[in-house]
C-alpha positions as CSV (number, residue, x, y, z in Angstrom):
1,X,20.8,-0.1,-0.5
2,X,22.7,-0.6,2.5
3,X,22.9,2.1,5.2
4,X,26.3,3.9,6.3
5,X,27.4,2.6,9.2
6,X,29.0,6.2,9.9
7,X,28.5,9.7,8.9
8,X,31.1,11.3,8.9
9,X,32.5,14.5,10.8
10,X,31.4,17.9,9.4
11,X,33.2,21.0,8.7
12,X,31.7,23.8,10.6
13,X,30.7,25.5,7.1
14,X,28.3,22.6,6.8
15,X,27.1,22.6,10.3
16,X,25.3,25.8,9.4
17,X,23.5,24.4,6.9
18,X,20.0,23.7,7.4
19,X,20.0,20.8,4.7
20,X,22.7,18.5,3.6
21,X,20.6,17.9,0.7
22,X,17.4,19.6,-0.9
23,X,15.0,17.8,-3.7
24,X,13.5,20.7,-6.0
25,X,10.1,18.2,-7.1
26,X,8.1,15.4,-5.3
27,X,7.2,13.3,-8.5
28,X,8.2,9.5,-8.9
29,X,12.1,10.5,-9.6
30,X,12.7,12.6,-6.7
31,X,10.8,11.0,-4.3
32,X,13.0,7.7,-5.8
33,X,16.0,10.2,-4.8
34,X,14.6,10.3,-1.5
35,X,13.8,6.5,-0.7
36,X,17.8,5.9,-2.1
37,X,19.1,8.3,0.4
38,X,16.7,7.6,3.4
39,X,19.2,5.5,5.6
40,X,22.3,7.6,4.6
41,X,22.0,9.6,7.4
42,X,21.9,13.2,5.3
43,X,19.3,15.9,6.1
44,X,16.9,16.2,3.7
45,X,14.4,18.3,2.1
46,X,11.7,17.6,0.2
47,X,10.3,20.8,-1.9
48,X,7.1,20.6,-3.5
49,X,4.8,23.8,-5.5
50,X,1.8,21.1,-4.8
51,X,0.6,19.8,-1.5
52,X,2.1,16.5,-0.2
53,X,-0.2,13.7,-1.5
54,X,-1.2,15.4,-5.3
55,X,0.9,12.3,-7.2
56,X,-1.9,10.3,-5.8
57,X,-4.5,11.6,-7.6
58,X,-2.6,11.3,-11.1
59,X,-4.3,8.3,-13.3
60,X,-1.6,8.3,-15.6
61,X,0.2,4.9,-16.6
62,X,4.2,4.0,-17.7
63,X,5.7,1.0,-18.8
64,X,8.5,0.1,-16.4
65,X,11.5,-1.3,-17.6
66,X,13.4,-4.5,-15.9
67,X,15.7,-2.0,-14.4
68,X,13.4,0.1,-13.1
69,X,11.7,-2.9,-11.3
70,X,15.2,-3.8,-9.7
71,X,16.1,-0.9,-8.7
72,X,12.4,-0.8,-7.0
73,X,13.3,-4.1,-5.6
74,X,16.3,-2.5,-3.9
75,X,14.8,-0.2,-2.5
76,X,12.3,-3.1,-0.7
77,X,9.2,-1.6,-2.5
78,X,8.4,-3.9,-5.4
79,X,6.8,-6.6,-3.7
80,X,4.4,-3.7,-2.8
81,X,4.0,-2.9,-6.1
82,X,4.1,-5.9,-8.7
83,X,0.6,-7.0,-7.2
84,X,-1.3,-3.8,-8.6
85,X,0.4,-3.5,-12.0
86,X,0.7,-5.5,-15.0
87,X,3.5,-7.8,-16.4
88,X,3.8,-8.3,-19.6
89,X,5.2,-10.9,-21.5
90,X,5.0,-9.9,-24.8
91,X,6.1,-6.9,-27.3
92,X,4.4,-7.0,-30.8
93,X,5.7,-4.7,-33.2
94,X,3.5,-3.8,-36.5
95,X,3.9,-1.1,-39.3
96,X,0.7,0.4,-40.3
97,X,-0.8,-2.5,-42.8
98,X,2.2,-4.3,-43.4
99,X,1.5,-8.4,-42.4
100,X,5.0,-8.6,-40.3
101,X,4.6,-8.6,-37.1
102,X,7.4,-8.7,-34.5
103,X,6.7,-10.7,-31.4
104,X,9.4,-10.1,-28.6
105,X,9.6,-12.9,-25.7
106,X,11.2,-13.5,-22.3
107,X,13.1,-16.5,-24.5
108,X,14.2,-13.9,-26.8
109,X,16.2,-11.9,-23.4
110,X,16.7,-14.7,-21.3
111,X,14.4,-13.1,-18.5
112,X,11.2,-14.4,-17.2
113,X,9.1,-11.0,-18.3
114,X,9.7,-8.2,-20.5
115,X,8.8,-5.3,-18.1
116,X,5.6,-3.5,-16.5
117,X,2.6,-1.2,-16.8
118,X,2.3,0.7,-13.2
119,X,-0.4,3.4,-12.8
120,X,1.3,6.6,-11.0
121,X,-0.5,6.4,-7.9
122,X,0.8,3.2,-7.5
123,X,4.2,4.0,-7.6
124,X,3.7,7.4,-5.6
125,X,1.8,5.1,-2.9
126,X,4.8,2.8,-2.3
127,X,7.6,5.4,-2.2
128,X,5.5,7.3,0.2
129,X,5.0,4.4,2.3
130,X,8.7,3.8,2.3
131,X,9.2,7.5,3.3
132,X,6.8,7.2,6.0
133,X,9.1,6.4,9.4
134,X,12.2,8.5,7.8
135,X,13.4,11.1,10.3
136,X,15.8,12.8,8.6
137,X,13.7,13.9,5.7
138,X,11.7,17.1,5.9
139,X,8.5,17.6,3.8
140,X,8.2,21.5,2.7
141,X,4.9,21.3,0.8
142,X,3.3,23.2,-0.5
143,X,6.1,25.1,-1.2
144,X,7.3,27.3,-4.1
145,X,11.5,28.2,-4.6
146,X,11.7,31.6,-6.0
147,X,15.1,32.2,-6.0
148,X,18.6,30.2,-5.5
149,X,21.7,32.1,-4.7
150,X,25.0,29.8,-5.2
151,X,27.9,30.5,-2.8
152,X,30.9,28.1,-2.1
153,X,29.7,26.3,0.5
154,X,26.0,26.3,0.0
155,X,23.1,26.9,-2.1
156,X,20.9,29.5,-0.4
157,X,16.9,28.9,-1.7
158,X,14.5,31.3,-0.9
159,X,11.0,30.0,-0.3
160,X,7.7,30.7,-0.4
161,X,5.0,29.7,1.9
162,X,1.7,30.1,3.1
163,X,1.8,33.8,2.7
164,X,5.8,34.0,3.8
165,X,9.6,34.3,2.5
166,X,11.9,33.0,4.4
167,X,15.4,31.2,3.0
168,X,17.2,27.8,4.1
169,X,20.7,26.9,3.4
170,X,21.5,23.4,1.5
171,X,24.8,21.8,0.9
172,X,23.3,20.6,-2.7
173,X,20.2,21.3,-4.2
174,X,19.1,18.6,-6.6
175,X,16.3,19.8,-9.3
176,X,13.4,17.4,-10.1
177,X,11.1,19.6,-10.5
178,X,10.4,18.5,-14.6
179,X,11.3,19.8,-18.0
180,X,10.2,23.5,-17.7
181,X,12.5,23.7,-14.6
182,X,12.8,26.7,-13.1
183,X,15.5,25.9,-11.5
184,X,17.8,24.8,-14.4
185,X,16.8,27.7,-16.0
186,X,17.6,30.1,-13.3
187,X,21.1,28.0,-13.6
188,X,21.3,29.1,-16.7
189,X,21.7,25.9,-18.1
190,X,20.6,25.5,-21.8
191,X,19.1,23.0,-23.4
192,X,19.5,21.0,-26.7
193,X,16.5,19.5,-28.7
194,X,13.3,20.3,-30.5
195,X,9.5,20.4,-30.2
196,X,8.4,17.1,-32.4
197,X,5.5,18.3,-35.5
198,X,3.1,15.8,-33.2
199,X,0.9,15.5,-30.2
200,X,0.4,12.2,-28.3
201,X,-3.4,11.8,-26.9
202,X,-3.7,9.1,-24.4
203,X,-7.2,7.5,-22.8
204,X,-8.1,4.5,-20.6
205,X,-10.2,2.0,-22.7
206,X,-11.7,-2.1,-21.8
207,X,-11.4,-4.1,-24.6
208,X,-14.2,-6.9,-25.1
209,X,-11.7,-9.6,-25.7
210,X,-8.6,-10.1,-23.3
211,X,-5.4,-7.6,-23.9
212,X,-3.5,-10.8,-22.6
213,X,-1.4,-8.6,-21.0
214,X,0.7,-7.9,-24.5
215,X,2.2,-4.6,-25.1
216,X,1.8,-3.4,-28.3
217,X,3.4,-0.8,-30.3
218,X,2.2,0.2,-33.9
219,X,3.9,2.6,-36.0
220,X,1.1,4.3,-38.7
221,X,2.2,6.8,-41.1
222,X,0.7,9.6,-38.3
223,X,2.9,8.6,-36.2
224,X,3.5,5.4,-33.3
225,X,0.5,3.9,-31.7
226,X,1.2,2.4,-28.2
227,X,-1.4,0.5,-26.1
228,X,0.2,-0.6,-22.6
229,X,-1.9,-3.3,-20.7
230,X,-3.7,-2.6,-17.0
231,X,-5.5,-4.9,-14.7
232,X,-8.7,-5.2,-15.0
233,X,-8.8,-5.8,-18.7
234,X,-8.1,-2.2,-19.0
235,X,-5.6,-0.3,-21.5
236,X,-4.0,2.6,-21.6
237,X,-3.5,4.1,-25.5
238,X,-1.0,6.4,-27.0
239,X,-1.7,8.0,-30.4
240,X,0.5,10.0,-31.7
241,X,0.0,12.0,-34.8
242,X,0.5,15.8,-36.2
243,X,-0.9,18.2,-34.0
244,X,-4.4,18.7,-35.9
245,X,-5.0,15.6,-36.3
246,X,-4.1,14.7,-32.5
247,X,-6.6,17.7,-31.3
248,X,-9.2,16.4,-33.9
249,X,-9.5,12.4,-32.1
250,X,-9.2,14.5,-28.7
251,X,-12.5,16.7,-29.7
252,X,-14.3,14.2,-31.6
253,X,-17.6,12.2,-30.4
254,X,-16.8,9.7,-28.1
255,X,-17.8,7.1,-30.7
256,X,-16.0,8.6,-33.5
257,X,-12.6,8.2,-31.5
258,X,-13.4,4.6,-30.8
259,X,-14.3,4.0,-34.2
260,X,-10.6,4.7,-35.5
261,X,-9.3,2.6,-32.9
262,X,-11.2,-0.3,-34.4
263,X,-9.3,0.6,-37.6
264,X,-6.2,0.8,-36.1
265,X,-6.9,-2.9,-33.9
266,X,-8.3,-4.0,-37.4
267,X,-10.8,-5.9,-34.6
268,X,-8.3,-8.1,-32.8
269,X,-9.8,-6.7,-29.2
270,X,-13.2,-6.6,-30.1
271,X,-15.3,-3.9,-29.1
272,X,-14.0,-0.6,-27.1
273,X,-15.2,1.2,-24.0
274,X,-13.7,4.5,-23.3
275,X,-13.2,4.6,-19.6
276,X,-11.4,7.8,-19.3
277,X,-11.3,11.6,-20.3
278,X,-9.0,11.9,-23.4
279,X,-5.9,13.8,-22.4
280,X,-3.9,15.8,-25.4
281,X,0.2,16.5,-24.8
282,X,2.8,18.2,-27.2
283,X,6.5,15.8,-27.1
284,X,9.8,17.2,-27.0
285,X,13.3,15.8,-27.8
286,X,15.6,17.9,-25.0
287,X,19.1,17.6,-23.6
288,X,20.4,19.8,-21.1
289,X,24.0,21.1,-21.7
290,X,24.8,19.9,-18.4
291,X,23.7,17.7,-15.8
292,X,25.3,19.5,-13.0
293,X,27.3,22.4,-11.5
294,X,28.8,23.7,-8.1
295,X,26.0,22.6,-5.5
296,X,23.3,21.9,-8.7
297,X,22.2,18.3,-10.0
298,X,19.2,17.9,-12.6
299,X,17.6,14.9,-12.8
300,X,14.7,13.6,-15.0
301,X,13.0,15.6,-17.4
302,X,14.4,18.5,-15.2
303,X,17.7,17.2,-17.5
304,X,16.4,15.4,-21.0
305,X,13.0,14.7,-22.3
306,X,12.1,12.3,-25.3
307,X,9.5,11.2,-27.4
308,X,6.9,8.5,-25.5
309,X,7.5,5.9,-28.4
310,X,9.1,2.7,-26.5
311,X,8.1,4.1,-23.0
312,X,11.7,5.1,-21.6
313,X,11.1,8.7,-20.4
314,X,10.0,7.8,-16.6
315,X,12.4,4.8,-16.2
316,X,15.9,7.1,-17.2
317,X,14.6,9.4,-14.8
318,X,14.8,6.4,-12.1
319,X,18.3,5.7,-13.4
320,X,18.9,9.6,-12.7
321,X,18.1,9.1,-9.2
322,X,19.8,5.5,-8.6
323,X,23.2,7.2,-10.4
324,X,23.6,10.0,-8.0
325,X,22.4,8.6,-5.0
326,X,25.3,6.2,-5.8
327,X,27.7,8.9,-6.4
328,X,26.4,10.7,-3.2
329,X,27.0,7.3,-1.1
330,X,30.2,7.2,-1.9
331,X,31.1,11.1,-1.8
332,X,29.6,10.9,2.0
333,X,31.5,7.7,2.9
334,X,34.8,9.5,1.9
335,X,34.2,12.5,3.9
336,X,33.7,14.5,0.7
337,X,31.7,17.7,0.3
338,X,28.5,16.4,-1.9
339,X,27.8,19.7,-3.5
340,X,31.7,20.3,-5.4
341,X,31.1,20.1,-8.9
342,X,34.0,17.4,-8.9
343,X,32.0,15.2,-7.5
344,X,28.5,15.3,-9.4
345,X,30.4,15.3,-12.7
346,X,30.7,11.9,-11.4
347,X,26.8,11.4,-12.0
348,X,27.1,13.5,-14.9
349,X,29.3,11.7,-17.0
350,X,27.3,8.1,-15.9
351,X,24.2,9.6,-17.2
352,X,24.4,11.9,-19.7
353,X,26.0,9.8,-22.7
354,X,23.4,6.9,-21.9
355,X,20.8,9.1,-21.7
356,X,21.7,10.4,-25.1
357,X,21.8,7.1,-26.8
358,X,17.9,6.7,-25.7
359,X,16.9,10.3,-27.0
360,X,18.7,8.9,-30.2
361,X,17.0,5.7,-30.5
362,X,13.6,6.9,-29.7
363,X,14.3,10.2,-31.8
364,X,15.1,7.7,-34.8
365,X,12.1,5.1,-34.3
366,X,9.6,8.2,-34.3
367,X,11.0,9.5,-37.7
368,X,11.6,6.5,-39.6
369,X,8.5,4.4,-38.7
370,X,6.4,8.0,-39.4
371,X,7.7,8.7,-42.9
372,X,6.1,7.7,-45.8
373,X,9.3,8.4,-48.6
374,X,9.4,4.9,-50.2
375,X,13.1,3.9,-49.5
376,X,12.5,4.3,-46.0
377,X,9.2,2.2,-46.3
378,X,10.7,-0.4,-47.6
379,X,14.1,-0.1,-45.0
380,X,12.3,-0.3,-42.1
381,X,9.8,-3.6,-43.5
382,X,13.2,-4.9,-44.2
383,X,13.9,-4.8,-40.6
384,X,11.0,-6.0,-39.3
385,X,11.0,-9.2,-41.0
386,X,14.9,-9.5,-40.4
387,X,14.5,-9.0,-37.2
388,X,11.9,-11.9,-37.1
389,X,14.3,-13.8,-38.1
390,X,17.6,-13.1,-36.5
391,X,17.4,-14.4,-32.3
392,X,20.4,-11.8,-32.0
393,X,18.8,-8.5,-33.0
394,X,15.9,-9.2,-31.1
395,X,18.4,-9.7,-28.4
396,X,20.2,-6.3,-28.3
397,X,16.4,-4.4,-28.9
398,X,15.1,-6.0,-25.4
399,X,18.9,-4.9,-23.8
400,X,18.0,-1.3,-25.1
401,X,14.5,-1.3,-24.2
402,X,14.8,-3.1,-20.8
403,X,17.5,-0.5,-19.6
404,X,20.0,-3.3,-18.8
405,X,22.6,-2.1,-21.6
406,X,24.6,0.3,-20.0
407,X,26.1,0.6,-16.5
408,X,24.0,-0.2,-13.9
409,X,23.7,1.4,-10.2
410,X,25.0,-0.9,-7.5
411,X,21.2,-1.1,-5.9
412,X,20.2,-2.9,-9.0
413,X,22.4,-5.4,-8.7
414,X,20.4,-7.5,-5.9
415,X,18.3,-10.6,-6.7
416,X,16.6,-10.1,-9.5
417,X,12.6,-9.5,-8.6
418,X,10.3,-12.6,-8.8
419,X,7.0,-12.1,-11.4
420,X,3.5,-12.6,-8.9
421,X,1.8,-15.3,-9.0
């Protein structure tokens, strides 16, 4: 993204501010907030509970969708990136022990990949990098905000660290700081949604035969089961199922959880190597009211959460950050006051009714492809094989899954990012 050639002249209400802009949460979406805003020549703060490098000791894995990698690319980072994760060119679709198999292809988008499996340190590596020489951002961590107090030309935060209180004045405070935000909550800004009947366990395992870097998602009666390629022949599974039964493969022996992922790969990989602890997490459909207020934005799951199936929850949160940052640009360049609540229902309205239409589709996928009532069954194997068959359908399920239906920011629209070699 282009810097402002300008900033523009400030009132003296703002020159008493300590911050032009705050970031509540130093995960991937607001340090992506950060990198957007870098060059724009606002004072920023970066808040975070946990000391400055923790993302990089996180060995968790997302897919990344086409958009996310172009915005990435506008920010000048994904050339950093693309040589330490995966791309894959392939999404096979399967229900439980039905033959039909979906195979979605670059052909079937017109693209020459179908998206990416980053590990989080990766991604917290290259945005740090990129944040490395910027001046005008200011790193409180570790940090905690205990209280925000909303007045009309600031949001005052009081802080606490290392043993002290003390309180800083910010012209907006933007809250990234995940779905139990405090921060939204102290906002009292409720939420829409519902805790899912089903836990998702997820482990690193090495396949004997080659993953050939396919993504694969298949739906059992339990509920979906997602497998996302790594280097290294390594994969990172997703099993979702009712919460017993998720605790149960948590607990069990080693052996015993590999075994039912034999049953589940029906052999096609060969035999399995768990190369990771197994990690157990409850899902959550949720929709904040509101996206923002007078000097509040929320922004990933500090704003909407949804269930894993289809791998979209990380990359709306990127969208979050691209959205406002754009909104922001353009606020600054007018001379406008970033914080007024007429100008972030700018981002608002941009986000929210996309964002809903993922927590719909994924919502849907979960509960169709997880019931076992026979007219459903039969529904959904219907639309597997017609969409093997139809070019067209196959078509508008990569736009949706690839994040390119919808609006996109201005950063994405740059040259779209070569695959490596």
């Amino acid at each position: 993204m282009t810097a402002v050639a300008s900033i523009p002249s400030f009132s003296a209400s703002q020159l008493k501010l300590d911050y032009d802009l705050t970031i509540a949460g130093s995960g991937i979406v607001g340090l992506t907030l950060a990198c957007l805003l870098k060059d724009s020549g606002l004072r920023i703060a970066l808040i975070d509970a946990q000391p400055h490098p923790a993302g990089l000791q996180q060995r968790r894995a997302y897919a990344l969708t086409l958009m996310t990698s172009r915005i990435f690319a506008g920010l000048g980072i994904w050339s950093e990136i693309l040589p330490q994760i995966t791309t894959f060119p392939e999404i096979r679709l399967a229900d439980a022990e039905s033959p039909a198999v979906v195979r979605l292809q670059p052909q079937d988008l017109g693209t020459a990949e179908l998206g990416y499996v980053g590990e989080h340190y990766v991604l917290v590596q290259a945005l740090l990098n990129a944040l490395a020489d910027a001046k005008a951002i200011t790193w409180l961590c570790p940090t905690e905000v205990t209280q925000v107090d909303y007045q009309p030309d600031a949001a005052v935060l009081s802080l606490h660290e290392a043993g002290e209180t003390r309180q800083i004045r910010t012209g907006l405070l933007v809250a990234a700081d995940g779905s139990r935000s405090s921060i939204r909550q102290w906002a009292g800004i409720g939420t829409a949604g519902w805790q899912y009947w089903q836990s998702c366990v997820t482990a690193v395992i090495r396949p004997a035969k080659a993953h050939a870097n396919i993504a694969r998602e298949h739906f059992w009666p339990s509920g979906p089961f997602a497998t996302l390629p790594l280097l290294n022949n390594r994969c990172q599974i997703v099993l979702t199922a009712p919460h017993a039964e998720a605790k149960h493969w948590a607990e069990v022996e080693p052996a015993d959880f590999l075994a039912e992922l034999q049953r589940r790969y029906q052999g096609e990989l060969g035999e399995l190597e768990l190369l990771s602890p197994r990690v157990i997490f409850p899902v959550k459909l949720m929709q904040s009211q509101r996206y923002s207020q007078h000097r509040l934005a929320l922004v990933g799951d500090a704003a909407h959460c949804c269930h894993p199936v289809g791998g979209q929850g990380l990359n709306l949160g990127i969208r979050d950050a691209a959205a406002l940052a754009q909104v922001l640009q353009q606020a600054q360049r007018q001379g406008e006051d970033l914080g007024d609540w007429r100008i972030l229902r700018r981002y608002a309205g941009w986000r929210r009714l996309e964002n809903w239409a993922i927590l719909g589709f994924t919502d849907l996928l979960d509960r169709c492809f997880s019931s076992q009532f026979w007219p459903v069954v039969a529904l959904r194997r219907l639309g597997l094989r017609t969409m093997q068959q139809m070019p067209w359908l196959r078509y508008l399920a990569l736009r949706l899954m690839t994040g390119l239906m919808g609006r996109p920011p201005e950063i994405a629209r740059a040259p779209q990012p070569r695959q490596a070699e």
